[in-house]
OpenMM code with the backbone's topology and positions (N, CA, C; nanometers):
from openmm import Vec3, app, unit

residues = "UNK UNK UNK UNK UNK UNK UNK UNK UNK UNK UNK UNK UNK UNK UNK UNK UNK UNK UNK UNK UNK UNK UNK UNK UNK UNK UNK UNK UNK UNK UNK UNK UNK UNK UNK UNK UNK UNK UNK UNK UNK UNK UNK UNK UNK UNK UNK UNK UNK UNK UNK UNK UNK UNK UNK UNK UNK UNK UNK UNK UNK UNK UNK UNK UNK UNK UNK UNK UNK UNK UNK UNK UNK".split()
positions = [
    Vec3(-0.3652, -1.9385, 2.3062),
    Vec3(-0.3151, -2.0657, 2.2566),
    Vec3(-0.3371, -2.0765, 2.1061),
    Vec3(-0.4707, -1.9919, 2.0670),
    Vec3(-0.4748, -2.0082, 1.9397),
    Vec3(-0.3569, -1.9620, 1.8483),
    Vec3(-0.3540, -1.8468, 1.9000),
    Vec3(-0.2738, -1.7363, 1.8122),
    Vec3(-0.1112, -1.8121, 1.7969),
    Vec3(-0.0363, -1.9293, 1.9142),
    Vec3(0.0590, -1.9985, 1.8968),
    Vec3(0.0426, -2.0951, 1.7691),
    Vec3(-0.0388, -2.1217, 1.7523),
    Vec3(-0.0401, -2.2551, 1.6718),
    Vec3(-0.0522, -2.1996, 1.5033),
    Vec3(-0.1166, -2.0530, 1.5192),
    Vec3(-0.1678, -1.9945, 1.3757),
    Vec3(0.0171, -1.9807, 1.3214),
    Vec3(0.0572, -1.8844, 1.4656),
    Vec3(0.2018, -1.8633, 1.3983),
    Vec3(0.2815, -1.9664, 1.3410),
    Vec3(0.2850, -2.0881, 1.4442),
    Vec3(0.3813, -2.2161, 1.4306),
    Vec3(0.3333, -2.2591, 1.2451),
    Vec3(0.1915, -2.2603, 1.2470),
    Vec3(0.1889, -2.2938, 1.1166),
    Vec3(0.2248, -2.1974, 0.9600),
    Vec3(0.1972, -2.0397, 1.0023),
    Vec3(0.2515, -1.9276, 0.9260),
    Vec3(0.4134, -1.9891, 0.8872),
    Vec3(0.4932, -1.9487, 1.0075),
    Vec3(0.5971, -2.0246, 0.9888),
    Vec3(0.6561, -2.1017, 0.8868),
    Vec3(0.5598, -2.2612, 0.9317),
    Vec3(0.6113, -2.3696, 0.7945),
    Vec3(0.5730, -2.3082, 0.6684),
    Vec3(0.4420, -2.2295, 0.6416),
    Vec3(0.3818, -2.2032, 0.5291),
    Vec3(0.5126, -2.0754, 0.4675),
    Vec3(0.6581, -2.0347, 0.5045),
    Vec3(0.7016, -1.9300, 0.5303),
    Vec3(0.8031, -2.0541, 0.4539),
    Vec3(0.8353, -2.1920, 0.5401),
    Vec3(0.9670, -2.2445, 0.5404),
    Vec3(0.9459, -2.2964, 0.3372),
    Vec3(0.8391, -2.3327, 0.3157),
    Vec3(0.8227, -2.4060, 0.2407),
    Vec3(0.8351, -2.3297, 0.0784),
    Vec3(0.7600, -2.1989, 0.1296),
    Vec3(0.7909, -2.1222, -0.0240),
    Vec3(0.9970, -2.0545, -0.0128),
    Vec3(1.0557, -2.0710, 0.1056),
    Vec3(1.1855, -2.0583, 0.0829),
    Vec3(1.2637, -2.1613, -0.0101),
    Vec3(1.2244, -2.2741, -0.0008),
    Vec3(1.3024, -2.3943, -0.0387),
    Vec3(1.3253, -2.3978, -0.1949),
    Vec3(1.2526, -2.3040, -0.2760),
    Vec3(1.2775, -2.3268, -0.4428),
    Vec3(1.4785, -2.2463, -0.4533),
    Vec3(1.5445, -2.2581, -0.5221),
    Vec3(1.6474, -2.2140, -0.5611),
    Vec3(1.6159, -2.1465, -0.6439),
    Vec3(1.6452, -1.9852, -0.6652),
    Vec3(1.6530, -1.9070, -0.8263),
    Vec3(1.7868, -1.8886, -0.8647),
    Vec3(1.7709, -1.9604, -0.9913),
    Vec3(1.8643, -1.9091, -1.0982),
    Vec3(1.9173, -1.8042, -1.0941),
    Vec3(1.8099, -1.7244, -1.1191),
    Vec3(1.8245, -1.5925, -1.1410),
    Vec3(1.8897, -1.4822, -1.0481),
    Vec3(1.8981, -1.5328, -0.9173),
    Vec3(1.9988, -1.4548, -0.8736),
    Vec3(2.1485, -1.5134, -0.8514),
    Vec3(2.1054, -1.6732, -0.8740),
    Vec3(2.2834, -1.7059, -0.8794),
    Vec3(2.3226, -1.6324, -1.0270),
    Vec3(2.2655, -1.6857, -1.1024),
    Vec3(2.3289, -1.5945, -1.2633),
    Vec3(2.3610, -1.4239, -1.2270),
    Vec3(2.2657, -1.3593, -1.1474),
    Vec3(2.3210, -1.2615, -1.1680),
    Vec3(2.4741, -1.2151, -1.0571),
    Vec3(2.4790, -1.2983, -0.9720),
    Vec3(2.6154, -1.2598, -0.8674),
    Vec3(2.6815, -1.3226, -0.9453),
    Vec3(2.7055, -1.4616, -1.0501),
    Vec3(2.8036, -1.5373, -1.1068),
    Vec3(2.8367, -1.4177, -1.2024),
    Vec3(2.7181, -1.3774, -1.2486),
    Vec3(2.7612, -1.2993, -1.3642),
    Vec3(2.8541, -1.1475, -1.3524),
    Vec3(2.8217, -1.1153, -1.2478),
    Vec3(2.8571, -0.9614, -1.1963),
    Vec3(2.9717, -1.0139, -1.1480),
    Vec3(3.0578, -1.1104, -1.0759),
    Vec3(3.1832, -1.1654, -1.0480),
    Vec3(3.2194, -1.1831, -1.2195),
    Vec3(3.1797, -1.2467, -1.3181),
    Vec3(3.2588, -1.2632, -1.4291),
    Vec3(3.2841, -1.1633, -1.4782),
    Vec3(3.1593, -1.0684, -1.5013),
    Vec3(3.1547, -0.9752, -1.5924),
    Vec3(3.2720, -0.8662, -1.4844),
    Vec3(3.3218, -0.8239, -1.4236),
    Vec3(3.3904, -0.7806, -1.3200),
    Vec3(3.5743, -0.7767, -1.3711),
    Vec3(3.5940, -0.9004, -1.3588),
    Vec3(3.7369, -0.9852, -1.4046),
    Vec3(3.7653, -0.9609, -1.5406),
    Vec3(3.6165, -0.9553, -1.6100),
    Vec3(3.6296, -0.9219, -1.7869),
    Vec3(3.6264, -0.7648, -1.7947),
    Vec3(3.5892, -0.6961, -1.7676),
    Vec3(3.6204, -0.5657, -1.7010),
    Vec3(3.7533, -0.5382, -1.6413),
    Vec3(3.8131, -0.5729, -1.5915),
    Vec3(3.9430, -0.5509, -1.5270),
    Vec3(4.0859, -0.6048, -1.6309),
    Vec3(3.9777, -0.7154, -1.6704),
    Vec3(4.1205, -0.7386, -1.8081),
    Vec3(4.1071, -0.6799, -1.9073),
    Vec3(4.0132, -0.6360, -1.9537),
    Vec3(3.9658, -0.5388, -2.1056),
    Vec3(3.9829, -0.3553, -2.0567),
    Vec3(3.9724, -0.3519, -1.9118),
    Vec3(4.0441, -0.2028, -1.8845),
    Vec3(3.9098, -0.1267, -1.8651),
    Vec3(3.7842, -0.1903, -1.8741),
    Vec3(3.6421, -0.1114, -1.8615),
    Vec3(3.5643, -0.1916, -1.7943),
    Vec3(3.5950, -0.1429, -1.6502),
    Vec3(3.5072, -0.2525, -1.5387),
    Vec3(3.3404, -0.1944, -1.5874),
    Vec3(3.3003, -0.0643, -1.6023),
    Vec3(3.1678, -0.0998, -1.6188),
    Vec3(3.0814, -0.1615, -1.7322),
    Vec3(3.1477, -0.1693, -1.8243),
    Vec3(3.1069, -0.2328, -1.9226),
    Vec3(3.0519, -0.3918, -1.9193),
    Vec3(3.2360, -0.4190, -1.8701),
    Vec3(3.2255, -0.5492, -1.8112),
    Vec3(3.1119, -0.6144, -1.7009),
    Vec3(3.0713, -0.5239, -1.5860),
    Vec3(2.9889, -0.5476, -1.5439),
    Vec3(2.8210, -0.5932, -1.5797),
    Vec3(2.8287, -0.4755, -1.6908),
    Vec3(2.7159, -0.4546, -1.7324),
    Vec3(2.6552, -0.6069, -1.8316),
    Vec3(2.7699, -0.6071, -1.8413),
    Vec3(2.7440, -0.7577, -1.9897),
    Vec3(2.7279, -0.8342, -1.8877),
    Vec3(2.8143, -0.8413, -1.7900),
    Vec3(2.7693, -0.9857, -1.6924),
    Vec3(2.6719, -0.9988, -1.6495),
    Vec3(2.6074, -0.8868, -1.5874),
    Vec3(2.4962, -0.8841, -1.5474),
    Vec3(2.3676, -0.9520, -1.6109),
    Vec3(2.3936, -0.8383, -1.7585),
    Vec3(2.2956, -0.9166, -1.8301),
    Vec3(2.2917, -1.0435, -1.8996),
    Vec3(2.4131, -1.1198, -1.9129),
    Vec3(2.3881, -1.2434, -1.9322),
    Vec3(2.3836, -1.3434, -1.7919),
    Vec3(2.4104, -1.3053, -1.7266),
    Vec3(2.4021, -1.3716, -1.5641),
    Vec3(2.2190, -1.4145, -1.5687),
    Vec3(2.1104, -1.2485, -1.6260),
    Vec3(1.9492, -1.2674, -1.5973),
    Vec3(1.9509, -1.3412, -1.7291),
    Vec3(1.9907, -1.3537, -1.8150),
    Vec3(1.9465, -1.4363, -1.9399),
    Vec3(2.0300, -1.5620, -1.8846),
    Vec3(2.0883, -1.6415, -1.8314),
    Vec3(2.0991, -1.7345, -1.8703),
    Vec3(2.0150, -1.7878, -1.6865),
    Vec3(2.0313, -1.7301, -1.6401),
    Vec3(1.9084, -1.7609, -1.4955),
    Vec3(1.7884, -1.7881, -1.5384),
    Vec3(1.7520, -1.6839, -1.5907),
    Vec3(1.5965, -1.6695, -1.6227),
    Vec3(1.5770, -1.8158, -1.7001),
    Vec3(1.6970, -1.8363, -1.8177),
    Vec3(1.6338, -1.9599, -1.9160),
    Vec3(1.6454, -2.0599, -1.8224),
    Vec3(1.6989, -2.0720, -1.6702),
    Vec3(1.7241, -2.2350, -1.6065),
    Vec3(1.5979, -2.2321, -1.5237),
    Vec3(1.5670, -2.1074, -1.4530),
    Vec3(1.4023, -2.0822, -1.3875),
    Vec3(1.3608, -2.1011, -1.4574),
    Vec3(1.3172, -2.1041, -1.6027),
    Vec3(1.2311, -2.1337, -1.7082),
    Vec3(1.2220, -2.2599, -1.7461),
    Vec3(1.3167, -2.3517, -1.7417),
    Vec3(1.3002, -2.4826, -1.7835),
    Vec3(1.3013, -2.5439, -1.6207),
    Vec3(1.3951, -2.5026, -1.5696),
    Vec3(1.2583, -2.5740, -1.4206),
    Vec3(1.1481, -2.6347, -1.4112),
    Vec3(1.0527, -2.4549, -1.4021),
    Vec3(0.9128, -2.4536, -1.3875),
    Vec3(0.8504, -2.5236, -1.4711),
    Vec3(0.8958, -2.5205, -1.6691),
    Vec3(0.8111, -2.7026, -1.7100),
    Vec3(0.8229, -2.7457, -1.6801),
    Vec3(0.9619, -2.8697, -1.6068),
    Vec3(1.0250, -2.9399, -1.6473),
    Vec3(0.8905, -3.0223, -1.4933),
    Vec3(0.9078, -2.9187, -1.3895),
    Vec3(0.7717, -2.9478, -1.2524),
    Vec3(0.6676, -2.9372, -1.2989),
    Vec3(0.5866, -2.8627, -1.3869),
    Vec3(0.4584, -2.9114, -1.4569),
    Vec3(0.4122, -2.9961, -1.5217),
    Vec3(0.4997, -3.1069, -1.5516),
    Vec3(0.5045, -3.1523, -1.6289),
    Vec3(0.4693, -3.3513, -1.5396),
] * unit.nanometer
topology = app.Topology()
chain = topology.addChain("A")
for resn in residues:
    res = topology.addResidue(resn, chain)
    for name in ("N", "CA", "C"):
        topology.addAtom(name, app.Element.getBySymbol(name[0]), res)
């Protein structure tokens, strides 16, 4: 009986660190879809990719970043 109740509570302790949203991976699928299309119209999908990508983690990273003050605060 014990071992039910440890899990049931593992569980919530499981549900609760799911619930934050990252930036950082919507920026990077938004970005890899843009950077993709800009690639396909400029004639150099990997390039294109590549830029999306990396501005997809730079502009994620800066919204996870002002988040996390914005909750410390």
């Amino acid at each position: 009986m014990g071992d039910l109740n440890n899990k049931d509570s593992k569980q919530k302790n499981d549900e609760k660190k799911t619930d934050k949203t990252s930036y950082l991976a919507l920026g990077m699928s938004l970005g890899l879809a843009f950077g993709a299309a800009l690639g396909l119209v400029f004639d150099n999908l990997a390039i294109g990719i590549a830029i999306g990508i990396a501005l997809g983690v730079a502009v994620g990273a800066g919204v996870d970043s002002q988040n996390s003050k914005n909750k410390s605060k």
